[in-house]
N, C-alpha and C positions, 0 to 999 in steps of 0.2 A: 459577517466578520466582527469580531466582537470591538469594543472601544480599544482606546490606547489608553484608557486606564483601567479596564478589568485587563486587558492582555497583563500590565505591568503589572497587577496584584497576583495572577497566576504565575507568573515567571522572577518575580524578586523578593526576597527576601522581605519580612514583615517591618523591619525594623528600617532599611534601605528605602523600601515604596512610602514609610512617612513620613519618612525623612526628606525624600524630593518631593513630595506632595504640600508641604510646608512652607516651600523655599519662596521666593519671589516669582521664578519664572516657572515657578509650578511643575507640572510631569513634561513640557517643555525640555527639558534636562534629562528625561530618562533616555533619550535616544543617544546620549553616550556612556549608558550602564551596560555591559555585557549581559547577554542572557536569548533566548530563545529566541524572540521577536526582534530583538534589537541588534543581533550579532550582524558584524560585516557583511556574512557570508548570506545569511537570511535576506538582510538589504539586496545583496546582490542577486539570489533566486526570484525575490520581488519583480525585481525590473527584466531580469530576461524571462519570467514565465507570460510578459505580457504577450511576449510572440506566438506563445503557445494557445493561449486562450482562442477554444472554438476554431483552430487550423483543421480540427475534421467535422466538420457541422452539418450532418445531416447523412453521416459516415455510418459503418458499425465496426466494434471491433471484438474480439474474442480477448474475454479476462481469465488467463489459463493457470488454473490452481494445478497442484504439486500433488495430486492423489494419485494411488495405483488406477486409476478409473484410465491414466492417460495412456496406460498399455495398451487399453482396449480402442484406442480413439485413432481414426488415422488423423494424424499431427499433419500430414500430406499437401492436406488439402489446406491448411492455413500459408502455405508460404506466399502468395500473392493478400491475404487476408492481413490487416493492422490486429496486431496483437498487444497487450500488456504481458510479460514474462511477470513472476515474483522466485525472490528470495534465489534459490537454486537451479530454478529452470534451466541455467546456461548447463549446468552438466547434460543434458541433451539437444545442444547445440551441435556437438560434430557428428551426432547422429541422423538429427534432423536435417543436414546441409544449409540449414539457415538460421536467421537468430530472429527471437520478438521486436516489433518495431519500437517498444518500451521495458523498460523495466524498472522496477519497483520493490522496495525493501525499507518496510520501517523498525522490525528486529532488531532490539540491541546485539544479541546472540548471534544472529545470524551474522550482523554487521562487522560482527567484531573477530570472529572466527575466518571468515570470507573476503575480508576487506582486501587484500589483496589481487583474487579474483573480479570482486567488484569494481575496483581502482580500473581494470583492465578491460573492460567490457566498451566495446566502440556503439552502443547507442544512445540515446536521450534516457539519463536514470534520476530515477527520483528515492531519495533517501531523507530518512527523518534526520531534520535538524542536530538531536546527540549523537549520529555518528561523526561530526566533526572529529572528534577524538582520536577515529584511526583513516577517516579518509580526508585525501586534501582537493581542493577545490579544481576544476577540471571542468571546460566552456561546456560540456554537455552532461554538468553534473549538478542536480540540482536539490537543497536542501529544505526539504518541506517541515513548517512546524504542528507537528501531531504530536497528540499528547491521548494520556489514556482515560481520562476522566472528560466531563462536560458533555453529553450525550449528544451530535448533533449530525447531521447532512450539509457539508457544506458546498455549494457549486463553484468556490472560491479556493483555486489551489495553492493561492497564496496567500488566503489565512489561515486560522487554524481549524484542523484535521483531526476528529476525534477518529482514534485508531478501530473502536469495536470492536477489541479483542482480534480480530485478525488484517490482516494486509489485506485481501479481496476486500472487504469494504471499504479501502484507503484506496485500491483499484476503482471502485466504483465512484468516486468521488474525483479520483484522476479525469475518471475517463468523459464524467459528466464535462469537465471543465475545458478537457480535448474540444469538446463539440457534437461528440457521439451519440446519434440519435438511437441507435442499440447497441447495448454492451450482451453478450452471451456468455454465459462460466460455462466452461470445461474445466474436469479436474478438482472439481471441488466436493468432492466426496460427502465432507461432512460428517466424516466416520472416524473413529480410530480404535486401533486395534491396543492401542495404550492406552491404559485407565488409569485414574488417580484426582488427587484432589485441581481443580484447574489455577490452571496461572504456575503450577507448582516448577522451579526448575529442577530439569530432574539429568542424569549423562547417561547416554545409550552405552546399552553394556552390549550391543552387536550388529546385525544389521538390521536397517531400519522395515519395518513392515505398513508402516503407515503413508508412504509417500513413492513416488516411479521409479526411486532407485534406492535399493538398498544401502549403499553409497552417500544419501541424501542425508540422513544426518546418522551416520554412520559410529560404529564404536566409538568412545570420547569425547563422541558431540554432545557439546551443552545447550539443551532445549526448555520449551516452556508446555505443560498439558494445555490443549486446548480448554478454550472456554466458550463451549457450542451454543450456553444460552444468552450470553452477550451476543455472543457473534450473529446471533435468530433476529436478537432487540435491535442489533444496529442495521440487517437487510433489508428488515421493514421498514426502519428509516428510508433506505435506499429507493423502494421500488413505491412507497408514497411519493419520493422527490422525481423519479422518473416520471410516473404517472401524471403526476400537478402539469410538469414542464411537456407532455405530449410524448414523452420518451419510454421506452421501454427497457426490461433486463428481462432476458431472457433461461432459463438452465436446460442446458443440455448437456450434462454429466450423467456419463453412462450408467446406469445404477446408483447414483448419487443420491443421499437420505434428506438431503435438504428442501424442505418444503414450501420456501416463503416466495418464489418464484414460480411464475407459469414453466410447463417442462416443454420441451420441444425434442424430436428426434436431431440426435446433429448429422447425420446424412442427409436427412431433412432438406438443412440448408445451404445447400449446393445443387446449381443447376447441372 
C-alpha cells in the first residue's frame, strides 16, 4: 500500500499537495482534502472491506470474463461454485437462474451507461472509486481505489489497485484479498474480433461480436479497444503474486488465446 504521501501526490493537485505539505501539521491535514484516497466514501469501503479480508481462505472461485467462449461453457455447473461476475454478466442472470457471488466493474463506460442496472444488483459489488458520480453508496456497495498507471499486484483491496488495462486483473487482486486459494477464468477469451488502436473510445454501430451477447455492448454503446499487451504485463504480475503466496490461477477458457496461465480442461474440474 503505498504511503499517505505518495497516495496524496497521485490524487491532488500539484499546487494543493505543497501547499499542505508546508503547513505546520504537515499532510496531517490532507485527510480533509477531497480526492480518491481521502473521500468519505473510500473511508467508509476502508473499514467495511476489513470483513471481507480472507472470509474465503483456502476456497476457489471462478473469475468469469464476458467472452463468446461462455456459450460454450456449461455456466451450470457454477451455481453452487463462488464466482466474481464483471461488468455485464448480470444480462445472463435470468438465464442462468442464479447470480455470481461478486461482482465487479472498474469501467468508467460501463459505469456510467449501467449504473442504474448496477445500483440494483443485490450482491457484494465492487466499483472503482470515480463512479461515485453516478452511483450512490449502498451497505453492500463498495468503492475501490484503482487507478491506471503504477504497475503493481496488490493483495490489499483497500489500497490502491492498478487496473492493467482490464477488470479480470482487478478480479484477480479481489479475489487474492477474498482468501482464495485458486481463482480459474472462464470467459476470457483474449481475443477480439475488433481491431484498432488500443485504449481507443470507439460506439458500436450493431451488435456486438466480441462478448456472450450481442446485446453486451450493443449499438450506441460507448467502449474502450482492448489493450491485450498490458493486460499479458499485468497477469504475469498476477500468477507471480499467486505463486510467491502458494496460490494458484488457473485458465480454463474454452479456446481461450491467453497464454500466461496454466490451461486446464473446465469439465475437468468437477467431480
Amino acid at each position: 500500500m503505498p504511503s499517505l504521501k505518495e497516495t496524496a501526490k497521485q490524487v491532488l493537485p500539484v499546487s494543493v499537495f505543497n501547499t499542505l505539505r508546508n503547513t505546520r501539521d504537515g499532510l496531517v491535514r490532507l485527510k480533509d482534502v477531497p480526492g480518491a484516497y481521502f473521500h468519505p466514501w473510500r473511508a467508509d469501503t476502508r473499514r467495511r472491506l476489513k470483513e471481507y479480508q480472507d472470509i474465503n481462505k483456502d476456497k476457489r472461485c471462478f473469475i468469469i470474463g464476458n467472452g463468446p467462449s461462455l456459450r460454450d461453457t456449461d455456466l451450470t455447473k457454477l451455481k453452487n461454485e463462488f464466482t466474481i461476475g464483471m461488468n455485464r454478466i448480470y444480462l445472463m442472470f435470468q438465464e442462468l437462474g442464479f447470480q455470481t457471488s461478486y461482482y465487479l466493474s472498474v469501467n468508467d463506460l460501463v459505469i456510467e451507461q449501467c449504473a442504474a442496472d448496477i445500483q440494483a444488483l443485490k450482491m457484494p459489488r465492487f466499483v472503482s472509486w470515480r463512479s461515485r458520480q453516478w452511483l450512490q453508496p449502498q451497505p453492500d456497495l463498495f468503492f475501490l481505489y484503482t487507478t491506471y498507471t503504477g504497475p503493481q499486484f496488490n493483495p490489499d483491496a483497500a489500497g490502491r489497485l492498478w487496473e492493467g488495462a482490464t477488470v479480470t486483473y482487478v478480479a484477480l487482486q479481489l479475489a487474492f484479498f477474498l482468501g482464495f486459494n485458486q481463482a480459474v477464468l472462464i470467459g476470457v477469451d483474449h481475443n477480439f474480433a475488433t481491431k484498432g488502436k488500443p485504449n481507443t473510445t470507439v460506439v458500436s454501430e450493431g451488435d456486438d461480436p466480441n462478448h456472450f451477447s450481442p446485446a453486451y455492448f450493443g449499438k450506441g454503446f460507448r467502449w474502450q479497444l482492448p489493450d491485450l499487451e498490458t493486460s499479458e504485463a499485468a497477469y504475469r504480475l498476477a500468477r507471480t503474486a499467486y505463486e510467491k503466496a502458494g496460490r494458484q490461477v488457473l485458465d480454463a477458457t474454452i479456446g481461450g488465446k491467453l497464454d500466461v496461465f496454466d490451461k486446464v480442461d473446465y469439465n475437468s474440474l468437477f467431480n
